[in-house]
C-alpha positions as CSV (number, residue, x, y, z in Angstrom):
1,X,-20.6,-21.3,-11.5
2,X,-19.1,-24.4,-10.3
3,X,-20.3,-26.3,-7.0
4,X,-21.0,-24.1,-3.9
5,X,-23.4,-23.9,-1.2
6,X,-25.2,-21.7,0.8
7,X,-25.7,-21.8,4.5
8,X,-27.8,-19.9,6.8
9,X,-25.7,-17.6,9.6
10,X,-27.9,-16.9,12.0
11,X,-31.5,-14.7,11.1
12,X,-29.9,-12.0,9.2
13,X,-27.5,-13.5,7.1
14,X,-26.2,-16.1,4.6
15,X,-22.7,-17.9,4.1
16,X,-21.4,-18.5,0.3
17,X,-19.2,-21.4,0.5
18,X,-16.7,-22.3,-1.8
19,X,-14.7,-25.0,0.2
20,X,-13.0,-25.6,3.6
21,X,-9.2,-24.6,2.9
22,X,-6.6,-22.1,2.0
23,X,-5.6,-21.9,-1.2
24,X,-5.2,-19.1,-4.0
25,X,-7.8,-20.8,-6.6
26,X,-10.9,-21.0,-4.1
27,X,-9.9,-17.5,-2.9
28,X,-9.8,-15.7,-6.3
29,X,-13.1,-17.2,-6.9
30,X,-14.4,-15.6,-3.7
31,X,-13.1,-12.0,-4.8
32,X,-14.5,-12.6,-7.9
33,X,-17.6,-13.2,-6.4
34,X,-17.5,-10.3,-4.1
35,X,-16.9,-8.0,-7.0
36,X,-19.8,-9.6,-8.7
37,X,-22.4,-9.1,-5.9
38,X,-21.5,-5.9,-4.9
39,X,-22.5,-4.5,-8.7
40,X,-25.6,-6.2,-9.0
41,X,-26.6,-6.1,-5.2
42,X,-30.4,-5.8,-4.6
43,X,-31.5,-3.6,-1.7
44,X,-31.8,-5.7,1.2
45,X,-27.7,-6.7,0.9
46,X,-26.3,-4.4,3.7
47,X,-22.9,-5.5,3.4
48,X,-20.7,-8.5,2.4
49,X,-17.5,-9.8,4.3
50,X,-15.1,-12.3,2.1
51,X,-13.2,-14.7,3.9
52,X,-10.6,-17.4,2.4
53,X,-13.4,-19.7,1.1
54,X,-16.4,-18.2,1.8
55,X,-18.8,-14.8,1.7
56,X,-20.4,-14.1,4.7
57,X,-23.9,-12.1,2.9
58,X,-25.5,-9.6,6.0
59,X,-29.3,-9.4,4.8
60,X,-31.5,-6.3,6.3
61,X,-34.3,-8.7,6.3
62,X,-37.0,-5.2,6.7
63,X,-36.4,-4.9,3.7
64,X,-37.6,-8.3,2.2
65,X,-41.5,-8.4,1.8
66,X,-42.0,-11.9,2.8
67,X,-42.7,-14.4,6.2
68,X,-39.1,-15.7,5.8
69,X,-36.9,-13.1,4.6
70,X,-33.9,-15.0,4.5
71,X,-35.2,-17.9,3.2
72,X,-36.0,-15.1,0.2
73,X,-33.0,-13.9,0.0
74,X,-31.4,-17.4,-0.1
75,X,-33.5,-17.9,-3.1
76,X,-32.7,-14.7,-4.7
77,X,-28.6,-15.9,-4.3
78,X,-29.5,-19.7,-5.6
79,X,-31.3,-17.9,-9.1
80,X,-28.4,-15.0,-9.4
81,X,-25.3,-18.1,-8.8
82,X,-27.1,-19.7,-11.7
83,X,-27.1,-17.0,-14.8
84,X,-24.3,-14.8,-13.1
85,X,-21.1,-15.8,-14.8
86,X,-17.6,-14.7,-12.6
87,X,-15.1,-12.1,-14.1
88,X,-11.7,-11.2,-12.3
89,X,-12.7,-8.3,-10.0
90,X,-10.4,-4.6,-10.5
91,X,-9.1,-4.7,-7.2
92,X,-6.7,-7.8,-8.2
93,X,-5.0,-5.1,-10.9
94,X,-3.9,-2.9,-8.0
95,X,-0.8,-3.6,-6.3
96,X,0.2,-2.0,-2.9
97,X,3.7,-1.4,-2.1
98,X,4.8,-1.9,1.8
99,X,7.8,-0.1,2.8
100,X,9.2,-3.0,6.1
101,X,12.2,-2.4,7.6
102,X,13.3,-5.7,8.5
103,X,15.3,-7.5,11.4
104,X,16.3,-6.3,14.7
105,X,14.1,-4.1,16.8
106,X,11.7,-4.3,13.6
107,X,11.7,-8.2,13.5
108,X,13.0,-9.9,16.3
109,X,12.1,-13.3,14.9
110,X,13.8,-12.6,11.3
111,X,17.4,-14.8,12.2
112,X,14.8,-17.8,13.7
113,X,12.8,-17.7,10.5
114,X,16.1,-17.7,8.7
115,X,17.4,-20.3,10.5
116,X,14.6,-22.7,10.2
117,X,14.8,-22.3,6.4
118,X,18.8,-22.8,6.4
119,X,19.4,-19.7,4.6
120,X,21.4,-16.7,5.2
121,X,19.1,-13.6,6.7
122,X,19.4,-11.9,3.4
123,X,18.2,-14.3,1.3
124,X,15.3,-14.9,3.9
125,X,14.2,-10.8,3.2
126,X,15.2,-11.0,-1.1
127,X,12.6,-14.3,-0.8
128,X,10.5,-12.2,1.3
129,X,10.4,-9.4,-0.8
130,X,10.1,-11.0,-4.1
131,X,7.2,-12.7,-3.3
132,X,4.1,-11.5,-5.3
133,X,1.2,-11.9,-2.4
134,X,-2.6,-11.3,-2.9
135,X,-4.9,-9.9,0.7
136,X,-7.0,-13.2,0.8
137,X,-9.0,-11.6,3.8
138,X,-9.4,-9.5,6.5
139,X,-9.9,-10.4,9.9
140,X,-8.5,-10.5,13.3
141,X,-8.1,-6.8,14.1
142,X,-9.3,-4.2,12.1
143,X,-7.4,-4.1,8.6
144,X,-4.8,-6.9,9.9
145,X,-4.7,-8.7,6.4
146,X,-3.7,-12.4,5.5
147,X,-1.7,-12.7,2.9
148,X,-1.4,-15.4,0.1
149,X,1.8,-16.0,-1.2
150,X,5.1,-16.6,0.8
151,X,7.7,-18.7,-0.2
152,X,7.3,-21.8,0.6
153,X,11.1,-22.1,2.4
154,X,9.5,-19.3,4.7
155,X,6.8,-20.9,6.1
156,X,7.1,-21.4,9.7
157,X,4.7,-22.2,12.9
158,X,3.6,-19.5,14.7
159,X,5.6,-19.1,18.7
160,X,4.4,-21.0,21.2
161,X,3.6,-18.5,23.4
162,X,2.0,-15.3,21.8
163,X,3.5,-12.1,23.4
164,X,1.5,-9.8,25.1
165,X,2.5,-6.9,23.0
166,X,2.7,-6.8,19.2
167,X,4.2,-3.2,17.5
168,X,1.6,-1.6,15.0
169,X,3.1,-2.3,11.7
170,X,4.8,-5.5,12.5
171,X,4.8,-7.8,9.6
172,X,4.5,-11.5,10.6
173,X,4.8,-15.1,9.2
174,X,2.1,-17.2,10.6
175,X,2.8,-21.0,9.0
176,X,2.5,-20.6,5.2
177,X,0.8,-17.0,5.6
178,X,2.4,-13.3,6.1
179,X,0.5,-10.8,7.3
180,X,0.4,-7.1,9.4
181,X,-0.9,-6.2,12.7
182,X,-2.7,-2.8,12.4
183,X,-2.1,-1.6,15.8
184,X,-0.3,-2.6,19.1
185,X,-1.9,-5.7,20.6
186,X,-0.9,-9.2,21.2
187,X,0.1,-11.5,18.8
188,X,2.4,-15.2,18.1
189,X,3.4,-15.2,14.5
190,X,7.0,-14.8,13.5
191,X,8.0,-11.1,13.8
192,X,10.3,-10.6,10.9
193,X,9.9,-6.8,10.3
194,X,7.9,-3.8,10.7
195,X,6.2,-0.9,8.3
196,X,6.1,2.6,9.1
197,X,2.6,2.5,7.1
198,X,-0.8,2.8,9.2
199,X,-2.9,0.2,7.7
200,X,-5.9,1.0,9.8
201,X,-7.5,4.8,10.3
202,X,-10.6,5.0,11.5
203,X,-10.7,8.8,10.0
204,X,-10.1,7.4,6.4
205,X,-12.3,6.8,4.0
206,X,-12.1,3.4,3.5
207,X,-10.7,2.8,7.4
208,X,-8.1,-0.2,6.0
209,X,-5.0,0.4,3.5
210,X,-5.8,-3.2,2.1
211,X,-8.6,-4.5,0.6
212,X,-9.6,-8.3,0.1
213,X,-8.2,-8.7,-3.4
214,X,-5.6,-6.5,-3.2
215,X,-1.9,-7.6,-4.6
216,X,0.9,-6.7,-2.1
217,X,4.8,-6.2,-2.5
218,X,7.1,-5.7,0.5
219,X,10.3,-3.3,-0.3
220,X,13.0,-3.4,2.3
221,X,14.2,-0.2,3.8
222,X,16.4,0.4,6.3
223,X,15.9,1.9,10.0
224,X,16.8,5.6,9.0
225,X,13.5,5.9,6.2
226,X,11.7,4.1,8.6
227,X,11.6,7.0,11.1
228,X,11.5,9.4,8.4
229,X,8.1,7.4,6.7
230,X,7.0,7.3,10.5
231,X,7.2,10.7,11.6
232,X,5.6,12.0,8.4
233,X,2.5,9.4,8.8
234,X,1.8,10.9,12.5
């Protein structure tokens, strides 16, 4: 495995680092990783959270027979990165289709992001929606993924002041990132649509739509599915 390092996060855990930045390579190595750990996990690994660059490793240190668990565990990883070689992991072959209904009451910032990218507002949803985007993490609110991906021509800076309110379902464009707010809260990236899809349950099994490796594709509909999709997810 090429050069990473690990860090310790406080007493009960360790940090995988790839990098520092945001981009599609070092995250596909991270997934890859994930995938990897999770099949050949030893006992003490209660749970693992992927980020952009970086795996965040939660150890249940009672179960580690030694004066310093972590430092254990942190050998364990060092000896497993060495002889453990990286495959692509199955949750990059599924691809998740996103019903958004976009402009108006469903993206009030649609015409801005438009504007800013000199394009006409259908050409800002056929770039939108023909972009092939991977969930590079989650974070933020429960299930509220960041997606890699957009068109470039898209990207835009997020408001300058974040409302106090944010619809569940809104899909947003955050500089060179899209991604979905889960539920009602507040927010300041571009609003450019909305899904009728609930990404988060808490009664599902998993919670979250959208998984950290997932591959996501946005299909326009217009306002009349919309309700229909909504009233049948109540």
């Amino acid at each position: 495995m090429s050069a990473c390092r690990i860090e310790f996060l406080g007493d009960a855990a360790l940090l995988l680092r790839f990098g520092d930045g945001i981009d599609a390579v070092t995250n596909q190595r991270v997934h890859a990783c994930t995938a990897a750990l999770r099949a050949q996990a030893p006992d003490w690994l209660a749970d693992l959270t992927p980020a952009y660059a970086c795996i965040a490793l939660h150890v249940d240190v009672a179960r580690i027979a030694s004066d310093d668990a972590l430092g254990s565990a942190c050998a364990w990883l060092e000896e497993w990165l060495v002889r453990t070689p990286l495959v692509a992991s199955d949750t990059h072959s599924r691809v998740v289709e996103i019903p958004v209904a976009y402009g108006g009451q469903f993206g009030p910032d649609l015409a801005a992001v438009a504007t800013h990218a000199l394009l006409p507002i259908e050409e800002a949803i056929a770039r939108h929606t023909a972009a092939n985007y991977t969930v590079a993490m989650l974070g933020f609110a429960p299930g509220f993924p960041y997606l890699l991906g957009l068109d470039a021509s898209l990207a835009m800076p997020r408001i300058d002041t974040p409302r106090t309110r944010v619809a569940a379902g809104s899909v947003g464009i955050g500089g060179a990132q899209t991604g979905i707010y889960p539920q009602a809260g507040p927010g300041g990236w571009r609003l450019v649509g909305r899904t009728p899809l609930r990404l988060f349950d808490a009664r599902r099994d998993p919670p979250s739509l959208l998984q950290a490796g997932h591959r996501v594709r946005f299909v326009a509909i217009d306002a009349a599915t919309f309700d229909a999709m909504d009233e049948h997810a109540r």
